[in-house]
Backbone bond lengths (Angstrom), bond angles and torsions (degrees), N, CA, C in turn:
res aa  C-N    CA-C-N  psi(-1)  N-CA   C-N-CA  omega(-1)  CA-C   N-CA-C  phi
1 X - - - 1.438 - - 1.527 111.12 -
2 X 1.324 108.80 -42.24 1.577 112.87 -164.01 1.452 94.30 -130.76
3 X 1.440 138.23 138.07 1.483 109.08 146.64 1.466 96.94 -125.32
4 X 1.555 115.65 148.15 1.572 135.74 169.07 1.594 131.02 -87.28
5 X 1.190 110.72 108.13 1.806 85.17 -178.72 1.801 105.06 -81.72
6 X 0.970 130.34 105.78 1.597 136.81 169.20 1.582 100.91 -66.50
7 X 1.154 98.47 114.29 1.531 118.52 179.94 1.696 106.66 -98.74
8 X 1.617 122.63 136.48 1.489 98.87 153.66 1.811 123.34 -113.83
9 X 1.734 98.01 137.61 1.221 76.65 -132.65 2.056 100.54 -95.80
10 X 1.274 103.23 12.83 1.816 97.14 150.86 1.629 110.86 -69.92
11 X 1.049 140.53 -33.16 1.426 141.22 156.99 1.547 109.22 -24.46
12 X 1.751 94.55 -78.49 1.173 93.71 -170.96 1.886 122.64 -78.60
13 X 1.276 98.29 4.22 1.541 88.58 170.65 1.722 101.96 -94.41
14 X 1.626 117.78 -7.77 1.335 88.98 168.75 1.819 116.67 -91.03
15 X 1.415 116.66 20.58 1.295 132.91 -166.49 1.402 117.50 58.97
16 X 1.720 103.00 53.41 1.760 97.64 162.49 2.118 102.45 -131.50
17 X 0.947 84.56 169.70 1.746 83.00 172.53 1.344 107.47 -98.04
18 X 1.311 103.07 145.73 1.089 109.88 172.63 1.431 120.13 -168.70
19 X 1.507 125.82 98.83 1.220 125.69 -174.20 1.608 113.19 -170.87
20 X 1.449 110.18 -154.28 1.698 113.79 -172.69 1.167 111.92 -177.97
21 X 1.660 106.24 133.60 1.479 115.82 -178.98 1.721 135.82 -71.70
22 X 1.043 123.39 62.93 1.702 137.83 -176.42 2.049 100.83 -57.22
23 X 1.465 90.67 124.90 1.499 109.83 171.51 1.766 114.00 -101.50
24 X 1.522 99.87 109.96 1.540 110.71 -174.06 1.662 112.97 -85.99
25 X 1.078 131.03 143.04 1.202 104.30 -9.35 1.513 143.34 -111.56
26 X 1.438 126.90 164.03 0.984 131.94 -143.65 1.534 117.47 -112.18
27 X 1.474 121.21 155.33 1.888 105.30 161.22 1.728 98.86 -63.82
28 X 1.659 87.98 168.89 1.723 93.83 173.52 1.667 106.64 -70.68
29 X 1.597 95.40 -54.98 1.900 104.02 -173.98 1.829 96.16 -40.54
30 X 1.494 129.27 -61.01 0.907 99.83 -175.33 1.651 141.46 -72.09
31 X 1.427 103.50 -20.94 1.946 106.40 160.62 1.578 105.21 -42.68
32 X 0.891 120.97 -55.58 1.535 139.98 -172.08 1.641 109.02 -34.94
33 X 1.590 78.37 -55.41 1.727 101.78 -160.22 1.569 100.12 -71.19
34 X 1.395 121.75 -37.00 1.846 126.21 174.03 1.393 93.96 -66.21
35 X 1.335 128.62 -71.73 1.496 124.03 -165.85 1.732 126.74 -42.53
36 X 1.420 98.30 -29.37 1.537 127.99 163.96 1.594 108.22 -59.20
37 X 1.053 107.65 -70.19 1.590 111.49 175.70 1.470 117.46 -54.48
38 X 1.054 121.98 -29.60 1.588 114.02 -170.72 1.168 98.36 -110.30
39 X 1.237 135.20 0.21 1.251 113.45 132.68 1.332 159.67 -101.25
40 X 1.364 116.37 166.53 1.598 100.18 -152.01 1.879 107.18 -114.34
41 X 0.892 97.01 78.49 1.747 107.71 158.33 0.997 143.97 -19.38
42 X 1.484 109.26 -30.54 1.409 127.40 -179.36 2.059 99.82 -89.52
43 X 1.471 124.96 -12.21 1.277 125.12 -166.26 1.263 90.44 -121.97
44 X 1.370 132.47 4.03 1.450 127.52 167.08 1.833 98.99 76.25
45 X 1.440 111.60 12.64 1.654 87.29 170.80 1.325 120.86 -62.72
46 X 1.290 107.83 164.55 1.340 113.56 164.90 1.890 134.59 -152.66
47 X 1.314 83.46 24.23 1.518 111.23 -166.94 1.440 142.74 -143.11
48 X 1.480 109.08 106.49 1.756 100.59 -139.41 2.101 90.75 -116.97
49 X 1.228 97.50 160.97 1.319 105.73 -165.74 2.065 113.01 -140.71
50 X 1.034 115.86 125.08 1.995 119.95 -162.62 1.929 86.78 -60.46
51 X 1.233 133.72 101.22 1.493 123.02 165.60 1.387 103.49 -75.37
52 X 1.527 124.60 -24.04 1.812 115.69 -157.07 1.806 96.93 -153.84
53 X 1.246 108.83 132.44 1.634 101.88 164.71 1.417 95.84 -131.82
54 X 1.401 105.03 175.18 1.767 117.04 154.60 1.448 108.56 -141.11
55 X 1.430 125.01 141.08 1.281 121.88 175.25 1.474 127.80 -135.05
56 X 0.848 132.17 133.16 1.850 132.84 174.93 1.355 108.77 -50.90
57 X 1.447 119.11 -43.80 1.372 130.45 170.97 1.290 129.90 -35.39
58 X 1.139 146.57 86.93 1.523 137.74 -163.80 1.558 116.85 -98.67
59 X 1.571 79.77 111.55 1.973 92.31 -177.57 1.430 93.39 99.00
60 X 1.484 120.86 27.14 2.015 116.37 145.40 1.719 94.32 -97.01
61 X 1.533 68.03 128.43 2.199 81.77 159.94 1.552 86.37 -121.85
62 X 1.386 107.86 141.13 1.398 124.52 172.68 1.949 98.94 -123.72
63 X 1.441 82.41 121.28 1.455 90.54 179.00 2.188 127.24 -73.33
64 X 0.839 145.84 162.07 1.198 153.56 168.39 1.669 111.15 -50.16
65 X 1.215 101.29 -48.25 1.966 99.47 174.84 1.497 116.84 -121.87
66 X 1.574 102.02 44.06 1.626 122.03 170.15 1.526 103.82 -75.68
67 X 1.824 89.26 118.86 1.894 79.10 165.89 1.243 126.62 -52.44
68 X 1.312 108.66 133.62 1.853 104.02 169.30 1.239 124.13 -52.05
69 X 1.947 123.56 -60.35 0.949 113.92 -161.83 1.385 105.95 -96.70
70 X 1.545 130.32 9.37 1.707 116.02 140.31 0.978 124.18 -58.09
71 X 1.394 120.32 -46.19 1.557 127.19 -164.39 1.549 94.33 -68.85
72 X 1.316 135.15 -23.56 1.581 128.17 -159.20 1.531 96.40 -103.46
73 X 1.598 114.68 -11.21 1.484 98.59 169.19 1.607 99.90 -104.50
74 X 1.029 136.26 -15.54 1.626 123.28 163.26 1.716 112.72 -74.94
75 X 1.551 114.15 -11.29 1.292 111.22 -172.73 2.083 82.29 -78.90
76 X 1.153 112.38 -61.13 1.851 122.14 178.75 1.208 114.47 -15.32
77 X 1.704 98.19 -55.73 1.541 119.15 174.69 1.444 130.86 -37.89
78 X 1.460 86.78 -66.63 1.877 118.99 174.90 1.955 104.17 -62.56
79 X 1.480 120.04 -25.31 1.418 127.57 -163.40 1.626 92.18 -87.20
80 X 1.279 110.28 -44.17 2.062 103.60 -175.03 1.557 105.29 -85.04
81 X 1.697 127.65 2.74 1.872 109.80 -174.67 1.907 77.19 -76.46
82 X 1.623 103.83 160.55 1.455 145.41 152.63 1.769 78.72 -28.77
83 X 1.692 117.02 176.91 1.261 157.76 170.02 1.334 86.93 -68.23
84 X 1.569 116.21 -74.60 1.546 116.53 -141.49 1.544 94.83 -79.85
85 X 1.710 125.67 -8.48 1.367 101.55 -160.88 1.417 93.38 -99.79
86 X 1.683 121.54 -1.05 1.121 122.14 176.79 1.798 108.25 -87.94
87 X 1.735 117.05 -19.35 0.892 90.77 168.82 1.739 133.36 -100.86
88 X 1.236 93.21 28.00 1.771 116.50 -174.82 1.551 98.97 -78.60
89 X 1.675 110.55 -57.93 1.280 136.72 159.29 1.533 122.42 -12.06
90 X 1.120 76.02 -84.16 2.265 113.90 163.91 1.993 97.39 -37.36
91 X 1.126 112.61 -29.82 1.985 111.29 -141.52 1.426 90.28 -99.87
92 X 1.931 103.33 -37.52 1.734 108.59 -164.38 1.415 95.24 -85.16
93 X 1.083 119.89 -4.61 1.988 115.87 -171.92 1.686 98.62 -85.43
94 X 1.612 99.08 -48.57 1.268 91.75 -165.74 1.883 108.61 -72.63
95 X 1.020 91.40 -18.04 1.495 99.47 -166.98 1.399 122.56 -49.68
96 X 1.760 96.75 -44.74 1.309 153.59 -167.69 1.361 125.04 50.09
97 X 1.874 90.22 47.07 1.292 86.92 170.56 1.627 120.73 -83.15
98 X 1.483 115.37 -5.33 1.533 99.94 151.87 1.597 89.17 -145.35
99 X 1.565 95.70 148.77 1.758 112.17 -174.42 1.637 107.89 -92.90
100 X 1.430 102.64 11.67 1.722 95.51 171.64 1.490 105.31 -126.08
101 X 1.537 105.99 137.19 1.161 123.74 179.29 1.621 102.41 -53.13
102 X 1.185 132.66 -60.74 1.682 138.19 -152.65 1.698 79.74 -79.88
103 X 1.174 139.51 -46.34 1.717 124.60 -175.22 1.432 105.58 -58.16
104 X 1.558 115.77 -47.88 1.261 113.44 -170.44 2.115 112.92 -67.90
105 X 1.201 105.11 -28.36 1.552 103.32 172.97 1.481 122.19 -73.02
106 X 1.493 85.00 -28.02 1.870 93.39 -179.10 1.705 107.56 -72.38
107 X 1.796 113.77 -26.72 1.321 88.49 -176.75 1.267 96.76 -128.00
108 X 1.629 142.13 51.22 1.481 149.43 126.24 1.200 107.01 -10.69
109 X 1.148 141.76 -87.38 1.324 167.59 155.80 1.946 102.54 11.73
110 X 1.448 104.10 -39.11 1.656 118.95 -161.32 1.595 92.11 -77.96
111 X 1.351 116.26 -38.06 1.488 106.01 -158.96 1.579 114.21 -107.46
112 X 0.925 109.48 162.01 1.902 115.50 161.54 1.707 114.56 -115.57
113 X 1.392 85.46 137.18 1.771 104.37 174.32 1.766 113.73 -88.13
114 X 1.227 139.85 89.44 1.307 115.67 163.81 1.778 104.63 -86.71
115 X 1.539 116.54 105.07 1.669 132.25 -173.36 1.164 97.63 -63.16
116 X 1.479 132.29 -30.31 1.410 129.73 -144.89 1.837 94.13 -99.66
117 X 1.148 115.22 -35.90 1.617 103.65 152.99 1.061 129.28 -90.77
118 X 1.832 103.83 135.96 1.522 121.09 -178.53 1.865 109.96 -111.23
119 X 1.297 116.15 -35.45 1.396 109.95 171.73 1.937 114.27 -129.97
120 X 1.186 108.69 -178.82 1.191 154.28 -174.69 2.200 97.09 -30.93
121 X 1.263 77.77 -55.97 1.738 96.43 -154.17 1.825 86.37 -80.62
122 X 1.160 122.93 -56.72 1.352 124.74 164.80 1.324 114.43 -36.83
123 X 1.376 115.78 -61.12 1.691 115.35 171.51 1.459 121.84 -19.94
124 X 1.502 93.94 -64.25 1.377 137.99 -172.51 1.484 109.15 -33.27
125 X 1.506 106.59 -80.51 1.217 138.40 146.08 1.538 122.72 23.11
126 X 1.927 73.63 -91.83 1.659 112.39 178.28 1.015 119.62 -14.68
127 X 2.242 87.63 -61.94 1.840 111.78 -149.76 1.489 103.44 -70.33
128 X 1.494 117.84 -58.62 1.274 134.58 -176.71 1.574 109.14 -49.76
129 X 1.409 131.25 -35.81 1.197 130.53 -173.53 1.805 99.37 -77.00
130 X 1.340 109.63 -49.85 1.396 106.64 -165.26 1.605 104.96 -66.24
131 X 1.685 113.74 -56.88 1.352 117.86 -167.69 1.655 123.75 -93.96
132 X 1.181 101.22 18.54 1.613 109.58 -162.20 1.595 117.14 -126.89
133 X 1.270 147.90 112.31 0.953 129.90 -161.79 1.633 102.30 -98.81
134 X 1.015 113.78 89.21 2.000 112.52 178.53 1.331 111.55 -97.11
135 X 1.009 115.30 148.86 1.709 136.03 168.52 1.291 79.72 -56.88
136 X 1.741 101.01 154.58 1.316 129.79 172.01 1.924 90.32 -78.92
137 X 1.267 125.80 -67.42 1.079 138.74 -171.16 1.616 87.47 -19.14
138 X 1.569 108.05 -75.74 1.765 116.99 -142.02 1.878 87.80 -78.83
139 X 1.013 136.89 18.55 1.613 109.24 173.64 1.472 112.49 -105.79
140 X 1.322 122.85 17.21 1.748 135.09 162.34 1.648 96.00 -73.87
141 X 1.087 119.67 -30.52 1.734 112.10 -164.92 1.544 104.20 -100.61
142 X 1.635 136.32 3.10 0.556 129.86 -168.49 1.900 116.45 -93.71
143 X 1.143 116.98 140.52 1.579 126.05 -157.40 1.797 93.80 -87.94
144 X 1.607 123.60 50.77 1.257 87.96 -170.18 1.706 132.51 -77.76
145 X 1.485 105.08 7.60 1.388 99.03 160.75 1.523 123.62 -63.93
146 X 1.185 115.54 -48.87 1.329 127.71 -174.58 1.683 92.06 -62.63
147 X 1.055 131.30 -60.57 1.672 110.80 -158.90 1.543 98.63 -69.46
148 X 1.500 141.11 -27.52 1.210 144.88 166.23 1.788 109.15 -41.35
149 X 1.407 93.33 -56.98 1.754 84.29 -174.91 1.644 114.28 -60.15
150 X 1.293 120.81 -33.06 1.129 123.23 154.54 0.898 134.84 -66.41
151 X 1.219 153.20 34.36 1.508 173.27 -93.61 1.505 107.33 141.20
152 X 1.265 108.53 -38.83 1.433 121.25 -133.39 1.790 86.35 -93.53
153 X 1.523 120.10 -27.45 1.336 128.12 -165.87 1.440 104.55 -69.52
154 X 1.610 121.09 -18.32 1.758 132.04 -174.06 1.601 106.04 -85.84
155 X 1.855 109.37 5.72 1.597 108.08 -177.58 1.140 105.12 -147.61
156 X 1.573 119.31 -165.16 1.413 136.88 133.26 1.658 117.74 -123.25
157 X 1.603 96.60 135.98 1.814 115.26 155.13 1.554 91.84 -67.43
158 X 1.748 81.07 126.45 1.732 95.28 165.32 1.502 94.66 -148.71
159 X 1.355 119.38 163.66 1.759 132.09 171.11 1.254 112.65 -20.30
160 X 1.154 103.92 -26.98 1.802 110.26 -160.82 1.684 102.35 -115.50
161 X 0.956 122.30 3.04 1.751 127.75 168.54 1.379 97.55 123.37
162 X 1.822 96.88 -149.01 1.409 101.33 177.32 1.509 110.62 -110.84
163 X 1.243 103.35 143.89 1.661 131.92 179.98 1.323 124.78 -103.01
164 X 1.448 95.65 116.58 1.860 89.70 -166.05 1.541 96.77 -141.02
165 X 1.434 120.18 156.90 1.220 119.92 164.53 1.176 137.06 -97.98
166 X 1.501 120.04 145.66 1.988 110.45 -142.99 1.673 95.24 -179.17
């Protein structure tokens, strides 16, 4: 899901590398057990720092002096929501309406995903089809891009459709 490069970082302030890539999320014994290894005992370090990640997650920034084993129990967190509540998650990151992963799980719940819309005119569409009762006749004249973009101002288009709060 996540992987970390654990850097240690008296190593690297004496300019050598020295670290290891841990995939979150993780047991504790084993965070432990990487943080153990990359560091070096014999130089009295004691202080390790994320230099490199990669993630499946789109729209996690994982910072450089992110706790590990928070981030590996909000990664736990994010690992037990449903598919769809992970991709609500996924929608508010990119969205950015909040830039933290554990903010964005805590308030999943606030928003709705329709996946199956990606733009404006689709929006549009949607609304009028679901909440609108129109003659078949009169919906050739209808602008539904234009009423979409107006609609469209109560969300964001993101990868994952549109995101709105509800």
């Amino acid at each position: 899901m996540v992987r970390i490069y654990i850097a240690n970082l008296g190593a690297y302030n004496r300019g050598e590398l020295r670290g290891q890539w841990l995939t979150l999320p993780a047991e504790e014994e084993e965070i432990d057990r990487v943080i153990e290894e990359v560091l070096d005992t014999e130089q009295n370090d004691e202080e390790v720092a994320i230099h490199d990640w990669e993630s499946e997650i789109k729209g996690l920034d994982v910072g450089e002096w992110e706790h590990i084993k928070t981030l590996n129990e909000t990664l736990g967190e994010y690992e037990s929501l449903q598919d769809h509540e992970q991709e609500i998650t996924q929608a508010i990151l990119e969205a950015g309406i909040w830039q933290d992963l554990q903010d964005a799980i805590d308030n999943h719940r606030n928003y709705n995903l329709l996946s199956h819309i990606k733009d404006a005119e689709e929006l549009g569409e949607y609304w009028i089809q679901e909440f609108c009762d129109i003659p078949s006749w009169l919906e050739n004249y209808i602008d539904y891009e234009s009423y979409g973009e107006d609609q469209a101002q109560d969300g964001d288009f993101t990868s994952f459709g549109y995101l709105y709060r509800g």
